[in-house]
C-alpha positions as CSV (number, residue, x, y, z in Angstrom):
1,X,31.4,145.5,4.0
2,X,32.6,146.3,0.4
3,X,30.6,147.8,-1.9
4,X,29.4,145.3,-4.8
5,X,29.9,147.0,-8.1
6,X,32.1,146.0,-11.3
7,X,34.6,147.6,-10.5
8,X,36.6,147.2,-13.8
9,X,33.8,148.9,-15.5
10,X,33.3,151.8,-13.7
11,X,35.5,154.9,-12.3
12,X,35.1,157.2,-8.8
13,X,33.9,160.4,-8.8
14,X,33.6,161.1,-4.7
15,X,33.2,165.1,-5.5
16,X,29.3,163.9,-6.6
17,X,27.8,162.7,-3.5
18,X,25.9,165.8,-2.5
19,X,23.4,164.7,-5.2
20,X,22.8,161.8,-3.3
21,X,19.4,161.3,-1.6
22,X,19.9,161.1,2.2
23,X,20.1,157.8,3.2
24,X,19.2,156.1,7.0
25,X,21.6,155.3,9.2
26,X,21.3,152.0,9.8
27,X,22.2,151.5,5.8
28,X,26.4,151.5,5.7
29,X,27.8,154.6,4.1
30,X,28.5,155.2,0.6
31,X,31.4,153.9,-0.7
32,X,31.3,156.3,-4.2
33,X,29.6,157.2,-7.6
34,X,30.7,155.6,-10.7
35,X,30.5,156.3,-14.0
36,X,29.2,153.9,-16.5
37,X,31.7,152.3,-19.5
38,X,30.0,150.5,-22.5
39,X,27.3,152.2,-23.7
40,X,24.5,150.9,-25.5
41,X,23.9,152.0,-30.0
42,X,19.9,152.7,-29.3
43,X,19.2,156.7,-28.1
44,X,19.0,156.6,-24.8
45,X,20.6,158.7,-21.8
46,X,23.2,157.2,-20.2
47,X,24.4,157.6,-16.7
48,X,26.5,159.9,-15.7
49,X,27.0,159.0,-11.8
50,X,26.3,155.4,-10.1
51,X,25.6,154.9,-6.5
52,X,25.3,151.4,-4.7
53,X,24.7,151.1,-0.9
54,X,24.8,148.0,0.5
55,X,21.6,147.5,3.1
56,X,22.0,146.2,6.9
57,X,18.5,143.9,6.4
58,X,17.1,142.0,9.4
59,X,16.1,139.1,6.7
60,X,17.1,136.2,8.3
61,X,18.4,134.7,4.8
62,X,21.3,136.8,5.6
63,X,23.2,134.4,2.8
64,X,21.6,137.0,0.2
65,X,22.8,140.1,0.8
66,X,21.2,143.3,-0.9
67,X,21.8,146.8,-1.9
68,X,20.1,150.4,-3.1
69,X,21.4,151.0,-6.7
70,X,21.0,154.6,-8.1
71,X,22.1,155.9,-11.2
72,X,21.5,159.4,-12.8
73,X,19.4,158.9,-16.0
74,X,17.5,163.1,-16.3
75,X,14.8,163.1,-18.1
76,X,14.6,165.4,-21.1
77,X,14.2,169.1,-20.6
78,X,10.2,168.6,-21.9
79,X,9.2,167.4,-19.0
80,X,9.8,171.0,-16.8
81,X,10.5,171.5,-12.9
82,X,11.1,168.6,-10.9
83,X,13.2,167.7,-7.8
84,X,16.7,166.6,-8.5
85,X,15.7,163.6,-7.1
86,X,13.4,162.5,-10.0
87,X,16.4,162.6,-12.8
88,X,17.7,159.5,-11.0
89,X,16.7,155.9,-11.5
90,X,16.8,153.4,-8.6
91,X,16.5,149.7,-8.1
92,X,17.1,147.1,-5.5
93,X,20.0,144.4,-6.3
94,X,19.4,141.0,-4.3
95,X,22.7,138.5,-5.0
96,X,24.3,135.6,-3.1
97,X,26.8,136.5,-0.6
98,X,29.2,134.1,-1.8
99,X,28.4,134.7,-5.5
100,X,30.1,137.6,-7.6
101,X,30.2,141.0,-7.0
102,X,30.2,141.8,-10.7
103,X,26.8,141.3,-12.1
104,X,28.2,140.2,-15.4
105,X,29.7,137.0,-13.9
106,X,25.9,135.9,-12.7
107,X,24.2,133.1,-14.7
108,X,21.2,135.1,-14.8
109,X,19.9,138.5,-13.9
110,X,16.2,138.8,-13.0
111,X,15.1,142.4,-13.6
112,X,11.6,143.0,-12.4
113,X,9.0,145.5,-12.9
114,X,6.4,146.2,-9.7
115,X,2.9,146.7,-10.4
116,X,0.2,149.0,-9.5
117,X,1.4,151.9,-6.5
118,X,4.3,149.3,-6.1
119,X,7.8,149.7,-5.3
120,X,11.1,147.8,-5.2
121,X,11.2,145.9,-2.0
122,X,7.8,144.2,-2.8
123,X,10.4,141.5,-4.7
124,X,12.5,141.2,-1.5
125,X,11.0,137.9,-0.1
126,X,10.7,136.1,-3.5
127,X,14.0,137.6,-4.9
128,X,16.3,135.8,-1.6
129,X,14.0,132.5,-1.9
130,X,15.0,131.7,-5.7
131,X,18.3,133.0,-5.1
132,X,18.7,130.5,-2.5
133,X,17.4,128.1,-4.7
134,X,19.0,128.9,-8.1
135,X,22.5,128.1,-5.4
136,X,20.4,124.6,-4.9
137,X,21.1,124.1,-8.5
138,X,24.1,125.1,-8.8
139,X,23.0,128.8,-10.2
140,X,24.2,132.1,-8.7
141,X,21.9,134.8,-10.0
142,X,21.0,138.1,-8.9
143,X,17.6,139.6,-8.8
144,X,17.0,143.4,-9.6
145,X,13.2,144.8,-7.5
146,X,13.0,148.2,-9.9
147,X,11.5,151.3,-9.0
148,X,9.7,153.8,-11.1
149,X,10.6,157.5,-11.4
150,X,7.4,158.5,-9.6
151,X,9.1,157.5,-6.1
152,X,11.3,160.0,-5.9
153,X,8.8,162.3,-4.6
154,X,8.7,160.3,-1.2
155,X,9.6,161.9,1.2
156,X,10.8,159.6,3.8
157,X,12.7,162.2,6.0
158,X,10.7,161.1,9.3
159,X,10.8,157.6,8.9
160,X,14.3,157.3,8.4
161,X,15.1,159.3,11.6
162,X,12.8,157.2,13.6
163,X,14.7,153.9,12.2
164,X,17.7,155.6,13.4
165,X,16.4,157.0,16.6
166,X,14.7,153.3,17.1
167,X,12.1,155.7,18.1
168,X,8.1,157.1,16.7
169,X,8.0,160.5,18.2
170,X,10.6,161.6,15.6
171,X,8.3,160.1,12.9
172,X,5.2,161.5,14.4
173,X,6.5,165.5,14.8
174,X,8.0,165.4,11.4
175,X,4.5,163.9,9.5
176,X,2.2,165.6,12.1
177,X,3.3,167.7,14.0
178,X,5.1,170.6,11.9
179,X,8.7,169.8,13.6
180,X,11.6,169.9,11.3
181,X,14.6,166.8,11.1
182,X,18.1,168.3,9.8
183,X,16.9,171.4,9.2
184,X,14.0,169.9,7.6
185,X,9.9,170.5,7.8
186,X,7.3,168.3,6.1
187,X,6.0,170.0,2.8
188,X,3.0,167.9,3.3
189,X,1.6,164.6,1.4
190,X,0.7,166.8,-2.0
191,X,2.9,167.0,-4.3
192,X,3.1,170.7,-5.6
193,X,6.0,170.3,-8.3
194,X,4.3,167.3,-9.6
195,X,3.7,168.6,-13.3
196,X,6.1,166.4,-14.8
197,X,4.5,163.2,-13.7
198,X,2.5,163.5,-16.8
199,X,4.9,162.7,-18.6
200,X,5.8,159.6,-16.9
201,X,3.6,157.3,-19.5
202,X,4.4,153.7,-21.2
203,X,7.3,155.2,-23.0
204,X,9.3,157.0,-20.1
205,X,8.7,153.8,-18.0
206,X,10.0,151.4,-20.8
207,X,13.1,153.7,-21.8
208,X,14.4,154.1,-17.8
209,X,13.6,150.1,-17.8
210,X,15.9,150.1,-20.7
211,X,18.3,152.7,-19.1
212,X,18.4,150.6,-16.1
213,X,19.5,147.4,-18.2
214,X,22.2,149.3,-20.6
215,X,24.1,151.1,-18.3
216,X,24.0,147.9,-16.3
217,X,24.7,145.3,-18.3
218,X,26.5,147.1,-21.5
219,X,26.2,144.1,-23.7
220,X,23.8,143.4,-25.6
221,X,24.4,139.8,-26.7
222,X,24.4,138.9,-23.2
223,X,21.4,140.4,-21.9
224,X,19.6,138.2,-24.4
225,X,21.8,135.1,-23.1
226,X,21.1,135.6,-19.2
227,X,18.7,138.5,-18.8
228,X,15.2,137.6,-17.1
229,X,12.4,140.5,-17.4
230,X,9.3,140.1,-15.8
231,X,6.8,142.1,-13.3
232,X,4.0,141.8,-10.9
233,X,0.4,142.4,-11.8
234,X,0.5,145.9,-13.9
235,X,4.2,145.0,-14.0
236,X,3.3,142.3,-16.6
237,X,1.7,144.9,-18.8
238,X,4.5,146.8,-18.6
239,X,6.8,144.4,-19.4
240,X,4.7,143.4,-22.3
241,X,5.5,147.2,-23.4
242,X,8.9,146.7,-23.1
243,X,9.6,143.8,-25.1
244,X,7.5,145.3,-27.8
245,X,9.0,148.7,-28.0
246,X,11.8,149.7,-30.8
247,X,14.1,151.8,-29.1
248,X,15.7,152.9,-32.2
249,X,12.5,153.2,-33.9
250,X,13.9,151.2,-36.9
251,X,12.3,147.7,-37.4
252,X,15.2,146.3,-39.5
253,X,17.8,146.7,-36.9
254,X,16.4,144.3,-34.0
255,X,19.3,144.6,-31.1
256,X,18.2,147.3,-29.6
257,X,14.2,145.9,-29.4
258,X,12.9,145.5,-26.1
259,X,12.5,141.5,-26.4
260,X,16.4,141.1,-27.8
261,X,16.8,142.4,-24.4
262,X,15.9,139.1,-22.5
263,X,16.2,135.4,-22.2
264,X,12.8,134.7,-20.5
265,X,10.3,136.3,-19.3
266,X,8.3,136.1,-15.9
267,X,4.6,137.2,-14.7
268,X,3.7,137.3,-11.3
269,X,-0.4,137.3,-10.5
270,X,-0.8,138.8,-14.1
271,X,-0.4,137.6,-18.0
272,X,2.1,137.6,-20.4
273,X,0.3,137.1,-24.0
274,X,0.3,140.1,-25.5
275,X,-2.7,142.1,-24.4
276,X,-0.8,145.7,-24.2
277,X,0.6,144.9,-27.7
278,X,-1.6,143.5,-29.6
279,X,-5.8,144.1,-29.7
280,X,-7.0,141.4,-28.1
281,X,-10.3,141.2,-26.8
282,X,-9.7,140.4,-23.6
283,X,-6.9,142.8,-22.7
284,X,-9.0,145.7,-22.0
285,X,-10.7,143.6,-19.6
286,X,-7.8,142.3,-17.7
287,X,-5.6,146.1,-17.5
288,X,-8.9,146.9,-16.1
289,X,-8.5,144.5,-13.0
290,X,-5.0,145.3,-12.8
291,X,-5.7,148.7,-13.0
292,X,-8.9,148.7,-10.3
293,X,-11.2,149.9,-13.0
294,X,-9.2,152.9,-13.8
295,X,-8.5,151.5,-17.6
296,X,-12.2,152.1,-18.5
297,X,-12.8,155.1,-16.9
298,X,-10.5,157.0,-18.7
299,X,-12.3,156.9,-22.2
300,X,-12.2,160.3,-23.7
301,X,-9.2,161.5,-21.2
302,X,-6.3,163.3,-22.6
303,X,-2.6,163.6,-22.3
304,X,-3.4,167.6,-22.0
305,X,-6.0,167.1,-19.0
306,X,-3.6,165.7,-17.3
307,X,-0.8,168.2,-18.0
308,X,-3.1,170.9,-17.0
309,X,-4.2,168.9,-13.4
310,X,-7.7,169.1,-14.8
311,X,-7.4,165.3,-14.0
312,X,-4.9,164.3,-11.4
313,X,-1.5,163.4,-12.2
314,X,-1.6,160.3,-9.6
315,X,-3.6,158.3,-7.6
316,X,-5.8,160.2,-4.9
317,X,-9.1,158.1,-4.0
318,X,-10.4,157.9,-1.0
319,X,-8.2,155.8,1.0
320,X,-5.6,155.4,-1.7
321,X,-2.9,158.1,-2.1
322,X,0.3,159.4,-0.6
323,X,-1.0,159.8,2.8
324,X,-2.3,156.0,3.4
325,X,0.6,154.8,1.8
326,X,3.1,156.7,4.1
327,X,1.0,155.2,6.6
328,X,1.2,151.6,5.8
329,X,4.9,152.6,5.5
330,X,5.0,153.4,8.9
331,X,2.9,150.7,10.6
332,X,4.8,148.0,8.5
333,X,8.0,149.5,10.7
334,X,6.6,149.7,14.3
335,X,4.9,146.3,13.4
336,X,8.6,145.0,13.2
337,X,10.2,146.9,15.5
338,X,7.8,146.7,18.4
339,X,4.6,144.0,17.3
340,X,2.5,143.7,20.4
341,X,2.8,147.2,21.5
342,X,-0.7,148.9,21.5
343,X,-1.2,151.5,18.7
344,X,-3.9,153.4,20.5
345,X,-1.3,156.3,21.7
346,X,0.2,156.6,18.1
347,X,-2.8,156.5,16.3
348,X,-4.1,159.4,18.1
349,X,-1.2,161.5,17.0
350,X,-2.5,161.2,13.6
351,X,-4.7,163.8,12.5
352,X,-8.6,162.0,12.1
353,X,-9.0,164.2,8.8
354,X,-8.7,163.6,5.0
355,X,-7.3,161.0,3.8
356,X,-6.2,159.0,6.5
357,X,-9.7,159.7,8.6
358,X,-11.4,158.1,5.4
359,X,-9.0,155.2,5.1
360,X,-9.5,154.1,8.6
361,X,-13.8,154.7,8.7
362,X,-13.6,152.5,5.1
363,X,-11.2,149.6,6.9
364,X,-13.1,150.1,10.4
365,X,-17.1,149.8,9.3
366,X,-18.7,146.7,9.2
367,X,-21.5,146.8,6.5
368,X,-22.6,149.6,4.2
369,X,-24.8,151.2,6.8
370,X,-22.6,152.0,9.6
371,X,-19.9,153.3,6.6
372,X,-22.7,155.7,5.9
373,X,-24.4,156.4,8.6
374,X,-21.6,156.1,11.7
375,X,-18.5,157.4,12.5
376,X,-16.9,154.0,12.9
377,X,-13.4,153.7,12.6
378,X,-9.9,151.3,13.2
379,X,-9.4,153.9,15.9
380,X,-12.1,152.5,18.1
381,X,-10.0,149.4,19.0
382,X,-6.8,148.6,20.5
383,X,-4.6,147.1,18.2
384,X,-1.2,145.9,18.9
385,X,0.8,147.5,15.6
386,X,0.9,143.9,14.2
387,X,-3.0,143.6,14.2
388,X,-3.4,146.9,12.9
389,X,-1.0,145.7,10.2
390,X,-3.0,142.9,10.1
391,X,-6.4,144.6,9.7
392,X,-5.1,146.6,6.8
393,X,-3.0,144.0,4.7
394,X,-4.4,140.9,5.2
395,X,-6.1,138.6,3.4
396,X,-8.8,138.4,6.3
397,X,-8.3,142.4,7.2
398,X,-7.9,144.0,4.3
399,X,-10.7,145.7,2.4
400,X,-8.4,146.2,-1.0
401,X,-7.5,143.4,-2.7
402,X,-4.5,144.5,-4.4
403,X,-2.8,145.0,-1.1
404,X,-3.5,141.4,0.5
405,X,-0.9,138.9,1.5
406,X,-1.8,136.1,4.3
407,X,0.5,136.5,6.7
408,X,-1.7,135.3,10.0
409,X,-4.9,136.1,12.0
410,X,-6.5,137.9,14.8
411,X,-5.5,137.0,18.2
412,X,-7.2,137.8,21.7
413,X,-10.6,139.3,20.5
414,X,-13.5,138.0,18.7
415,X,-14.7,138.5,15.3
416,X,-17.3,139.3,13.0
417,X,-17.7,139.6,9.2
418,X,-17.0,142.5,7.2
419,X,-20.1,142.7,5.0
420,X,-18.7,146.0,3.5
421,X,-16.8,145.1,0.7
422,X,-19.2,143.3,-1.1
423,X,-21.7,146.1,-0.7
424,X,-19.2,148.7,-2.2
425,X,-18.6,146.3,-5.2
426,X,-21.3,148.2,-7.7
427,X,-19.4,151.8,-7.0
428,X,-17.6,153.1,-9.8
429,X,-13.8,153.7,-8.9
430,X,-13.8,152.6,-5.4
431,X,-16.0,149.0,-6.1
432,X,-13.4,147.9,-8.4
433,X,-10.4,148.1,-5.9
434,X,-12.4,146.8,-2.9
435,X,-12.2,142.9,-2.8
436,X,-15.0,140.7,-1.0
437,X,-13.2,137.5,0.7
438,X,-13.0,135.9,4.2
439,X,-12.9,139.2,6.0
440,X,-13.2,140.2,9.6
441,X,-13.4,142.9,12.3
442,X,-12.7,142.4,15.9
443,X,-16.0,142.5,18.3
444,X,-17.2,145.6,19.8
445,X,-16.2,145.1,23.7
446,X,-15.9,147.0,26.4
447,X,-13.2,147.1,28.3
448,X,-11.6,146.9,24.8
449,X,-8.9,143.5,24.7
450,X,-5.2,144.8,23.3
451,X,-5.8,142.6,19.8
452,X,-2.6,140.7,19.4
453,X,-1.4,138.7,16.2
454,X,-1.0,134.9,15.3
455,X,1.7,134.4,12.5
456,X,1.4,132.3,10.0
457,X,2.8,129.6,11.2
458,X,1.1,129.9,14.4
459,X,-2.5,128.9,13.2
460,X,-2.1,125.2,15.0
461,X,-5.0,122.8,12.9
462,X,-6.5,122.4,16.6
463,X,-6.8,126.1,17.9
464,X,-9.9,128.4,17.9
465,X,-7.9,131.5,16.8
466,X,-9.3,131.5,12.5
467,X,-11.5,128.8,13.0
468,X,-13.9,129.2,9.9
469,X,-12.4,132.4,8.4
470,X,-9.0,130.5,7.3
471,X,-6.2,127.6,8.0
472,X,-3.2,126.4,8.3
473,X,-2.8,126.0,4.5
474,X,-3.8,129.5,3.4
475,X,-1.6,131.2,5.2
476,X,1.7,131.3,3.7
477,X,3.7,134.8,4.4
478,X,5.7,135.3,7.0
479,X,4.1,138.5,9.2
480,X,7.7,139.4,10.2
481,X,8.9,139.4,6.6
482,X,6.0,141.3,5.3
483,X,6.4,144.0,8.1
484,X,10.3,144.3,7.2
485,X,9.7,145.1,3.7
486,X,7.4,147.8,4.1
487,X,9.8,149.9,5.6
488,X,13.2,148.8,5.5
489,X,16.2,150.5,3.1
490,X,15.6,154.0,1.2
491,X,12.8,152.5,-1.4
492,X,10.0,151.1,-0.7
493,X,7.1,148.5,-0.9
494,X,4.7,151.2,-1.8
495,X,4.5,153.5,-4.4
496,X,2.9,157.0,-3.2
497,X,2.5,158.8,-6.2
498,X,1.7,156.5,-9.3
499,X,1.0,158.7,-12.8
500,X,-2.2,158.3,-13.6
501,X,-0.6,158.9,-17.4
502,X,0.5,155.1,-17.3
503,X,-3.1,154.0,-17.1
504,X,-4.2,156.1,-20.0
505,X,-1.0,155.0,-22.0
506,X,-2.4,151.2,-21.1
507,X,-6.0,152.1,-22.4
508,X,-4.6,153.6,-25.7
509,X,-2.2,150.7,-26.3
510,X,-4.4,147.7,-25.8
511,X,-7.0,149.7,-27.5
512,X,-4.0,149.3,-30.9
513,X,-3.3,153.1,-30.6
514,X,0.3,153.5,-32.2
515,X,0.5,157.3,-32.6
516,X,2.8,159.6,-31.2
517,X,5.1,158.6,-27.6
518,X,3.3,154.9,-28.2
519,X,4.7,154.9,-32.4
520,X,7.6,153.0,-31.0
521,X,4.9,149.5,-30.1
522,X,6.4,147.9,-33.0
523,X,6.7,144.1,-31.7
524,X,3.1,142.8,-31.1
525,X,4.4,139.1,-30.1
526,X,7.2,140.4,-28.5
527,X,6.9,138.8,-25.4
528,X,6.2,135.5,-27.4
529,X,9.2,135.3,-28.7
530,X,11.4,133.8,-25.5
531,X,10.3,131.5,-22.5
532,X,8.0,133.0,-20.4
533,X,5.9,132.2,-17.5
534,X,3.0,133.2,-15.3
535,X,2.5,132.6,-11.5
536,X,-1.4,133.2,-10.3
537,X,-2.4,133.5,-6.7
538,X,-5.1,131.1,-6.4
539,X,-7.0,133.1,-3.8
540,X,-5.7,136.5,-5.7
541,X,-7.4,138.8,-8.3
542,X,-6.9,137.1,-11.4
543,X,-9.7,134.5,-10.7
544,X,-9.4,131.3,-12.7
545,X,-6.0,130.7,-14.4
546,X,-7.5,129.0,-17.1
547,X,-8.2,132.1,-19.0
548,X,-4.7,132.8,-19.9
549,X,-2.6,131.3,-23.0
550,X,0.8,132.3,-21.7
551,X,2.3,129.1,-19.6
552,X,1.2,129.4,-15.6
553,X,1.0,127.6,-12.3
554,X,-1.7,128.9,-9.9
555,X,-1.0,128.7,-6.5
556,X,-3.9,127.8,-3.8
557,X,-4.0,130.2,-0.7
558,X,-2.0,132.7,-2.6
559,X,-3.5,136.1,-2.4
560,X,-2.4,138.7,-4.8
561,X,1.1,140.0,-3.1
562,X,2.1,136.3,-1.8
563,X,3.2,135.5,-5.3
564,X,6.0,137.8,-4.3
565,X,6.1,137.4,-0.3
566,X,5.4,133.9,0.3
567,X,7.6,132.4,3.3
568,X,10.2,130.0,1.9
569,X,9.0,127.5,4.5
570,X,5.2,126.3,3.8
571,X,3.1,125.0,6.5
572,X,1.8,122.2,4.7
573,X,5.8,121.3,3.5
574,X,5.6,122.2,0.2
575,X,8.2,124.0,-1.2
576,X,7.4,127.6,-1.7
577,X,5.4,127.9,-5.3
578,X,6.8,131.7,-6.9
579,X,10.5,130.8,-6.1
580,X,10.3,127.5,-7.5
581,X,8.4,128.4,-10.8
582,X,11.4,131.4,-10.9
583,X,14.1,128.9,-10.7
584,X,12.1,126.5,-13.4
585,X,11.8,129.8,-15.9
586,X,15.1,131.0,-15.3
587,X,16.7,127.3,-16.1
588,X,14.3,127.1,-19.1
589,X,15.6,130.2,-20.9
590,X,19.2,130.3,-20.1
591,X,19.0,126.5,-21.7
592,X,17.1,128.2,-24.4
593,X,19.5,130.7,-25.0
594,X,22.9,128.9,-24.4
């Protein structure tokens, strides 16, 4: 396979590949680092070295192919000791396989921001279904899945040998067990060296957005032609900042503006209407959904308390940080790779302590009594690794609501309603990331059944299995899609380590706080200015749609990460709602523009 790059605009440099980030097997090797041509007027750092690996994915729309981008982009010497790692910027590029190589030649580039402890390959699903359909129209477009800075501190050593390996033992001795992989060991899931994260705010996060597009797409006069920017749920906020930042800080030269920078823009389960740049009521309010209540609860928090670790530089709740997430990582692959296999051997090689021991009492108790009082836990049953999948992500498992997607139900056991949620609403901090909804655990039996999985298309109108808890119609993600996403490539659906500096950044902007990194917020209507467009999941955490001014569609039986993983084939025969309100968008502002 050839490597997809431009290759008229960029030159070799081989003798740089040992600053490349080890890469699995299964991807195809590396065919060289480029250096970028054209740059951009506005003061930003420019890349230096470009690496593109093409991915071996087991999507079955193999017709869009996809690829890991890199490019170095350092940070500035202010923000102290970090891994190498981190002065790299990375994004996933989605693109017809019988459209250009050359990005340039595209009708449209989609660029898109993730939201809340996010990553790249959350866009993979709803990036290949409007690229197929943009081809319907007679379109070839690309579709860029970014990821943010904070990433690089994954370390996704053990995973990536059991992918190679096809194996979990690999996985399980690197994580848990203290045994090293290349020469290897496991630090462990803190992140000592993790100063610099509080630096990673609203205007680091807009500039390596900007980075990303400039030493992409050199010219500016056609980014603003064919250039889509969007995001998904805090992504829309952030994109918001974006197309209101100055990146030359001088109002009467407007090129180099964030919104110049697009044709269109696109919201995915969030809003686009101008509640980071402007003062509006209501955005405090909605960053505080998106934002599971953090937004508020940083009143009186400083940029310095977070420098110092006095407050911690990213997310660590209970059952939300870096260890949780490099679990779902690593059930979302033996969920592919082996579905009906029982868990119970696996899960018993994971320590019951911390983090993870906390994660699994909170998904396993059934009201607020036994989480209090009992020891109950997911380890009690015997999940296949799709039902434990299931139990965690799930619009009928999961207890958080950002992380739900309906990709099935419960098979082989029966089920009971999970009253906990709803009790944990009223609790500062965890209540507001906890979601109330049609949820389940399997019944206490004993012998204990191996609980299987139903797909989403398997929930027949006339079978038992969901009966009362959902149907046919609600279901619309495909549990072997989701499952791939979590795991496969070198980035990530999740994001391990999010800065809690964005969210005070976000408090301070909607709050009309222009001083000091957030002085360059110059363009309150920026992301009025172009076509834009908002998809809400019905069934999500937005609530009613008819709150928001920005154009929307709201899509029933969507839950908040179907707006990006929804199967291109509906059960109810409906074409699939985020891909074709993409398409309509992206038509909308490249008529706009041209």
């Amino acid at each position: 396979m050839s490597q997809p790059v431009r290759p008229s605009s960029h030159r070799r440099d081989l003798a740089s590949r040992r600053s490349r980030r080890r890469l699995p097997a299964r991807l195809l090797p590396t065919l060289g680092l480029v250096a970028v041509a054209g740059l951009a007027s506005a003061p930003v750092a420019v890349a230096a070295d470009r690496v593109e690996t093409p991915i071996v994915s087991s999507s079955p729309q193999s017709d869009v192919v996809s690829s890991a981008v890199r490019i170095r982009v350092p940070l500035p010497s202010t923000a102290g000791a970090r891994p190498e790692a981190c002065d790299w910027l990375s994004y996933m590029r989605y693109r017809s396989k019988t459209g250009p190589s050359d990005a340039t030649q595209a009708d449209s580039v989609a660029v898109l921001m993730p939201g809340l402890i996010e990553g790249a390959t959350a866009f993979d699903p709803v990036a290949r279904n409007t690229i197929r359909e943009a081809k319907r129209r007679g379109k070839s477009i690309e579709v860029w899945g970014l990821d943010r800075r904070s990433n690089c501190l994954e370390d996704r050593t053990g995973i990536e040998a059991s992918e190679a390996k096809g194996d979990v033992e690999t996985m399980l001795g690197y994580y848990y067990g203290k045994k090293a992989v290349g020469g290897k060991t496991f630090p462990g899931f803190a992140a000592p060296d993790a100063k610099f994260l509080a630096d990673l705010g609203v205007a680091q996060t807009v500039k390596d957005y900007y980075a990303v597009l400039t030493n992409e797409l050199p010219s500016q006069p056609w980014r603003e032609k064919h250039v889509i920017c969007g995001g998904h749920s805090m992504g829309g906020p952030l994109t918001e900042a974006f197309a209101a930042w100055d990146f030359d800080g001088n109002t009467a030269t407007t090129a180099d503006a964030g919104w110049r920078q697009c044709a269109g823009f696109i919201g995915f389960d969030t809003a686009l209407k101008g509640q980071i740049a402007g003062r509006t009521a209501a955005g405090t309010s909605l960053l505080d959904q998106l934002s599971g209540g953090f937004i508020s609860g940083l009143n009186g928090v400083s940029y310095d308390a977070i420098k110092t670790g006095i407050v911690p530089r990213y997310i660590d709740l209970i059952g939300i940080g870096p260890e949780t997430m490099g679990l779902l990582e690593a059930i979302g692959y033996l969920a592919d790779t082996r579905p009906g296999e029982d868990w119970s051997s696996t899960v018993a090689r994971v320590p019951n302590s911390g983090q993870i021991k906390d994660f699994l009492h909170l998904s396993g108790s059934v009201d607020f009594g036994r989480w209090t009082l009992s020891s109950d836990s997911m380890r009690d049953y015997r999940y296949s690794y799709a039902a434990a999948l299931g139990q965690i992500m799930d619009d009928n498992g999961a207890v958080f609501g950002l992380v739900r997607s309906s990709f099935g139900f419960f098979d082989n056991t029966g089920v009971r309603k999970n009253q906990l949620p709803a009790a944990l609403k009223p609790i500062p901090g965890l209540g507001t990331f906890v979601q109330p909804g049609k949820l389940v655990l399997p019944t206490a039996t004993n012998p204990k059944p191996l609980i299987g999985w139903r797909n989403y298309d398997a929930l027949n109108a006339g079978s038992p299995v969901g009966t009362g808890w959902t149907t046919p119609a609600d279901e619309v993600t495909d549990f072997r899609d989701f499952a791939r996403i979590l795991h496969e490539g070198p980035l990530s659906l999740t994001e391990n380590y999010f800065p809690i500096r964005l969210f005070l950044d976000l408090s301070l902007a909607s709050n009309g706080d222009r001083s000091k990194e957030l002085a360059n917020l110059k363009y309150a209507d920026g992301v009025t200015r172009k076509p834009r467009f908002t998809v809400i999941a019905g069934d999500g955490l937005r609530g009613t749609a008819d709150t928001y001014s920005d154009p929307i569609v709201k899509l029933p039986g969507y839950q908040h990460l179907d707006v990006l993983t929804a199967s291109e084939r509906q059960n109810d025969g409906r074409p699939e709602g985020s891909s074709q309100a993409f398409a309509n968008l992206i038509d909308q502002a490249l008529s706009a523009a041209n």
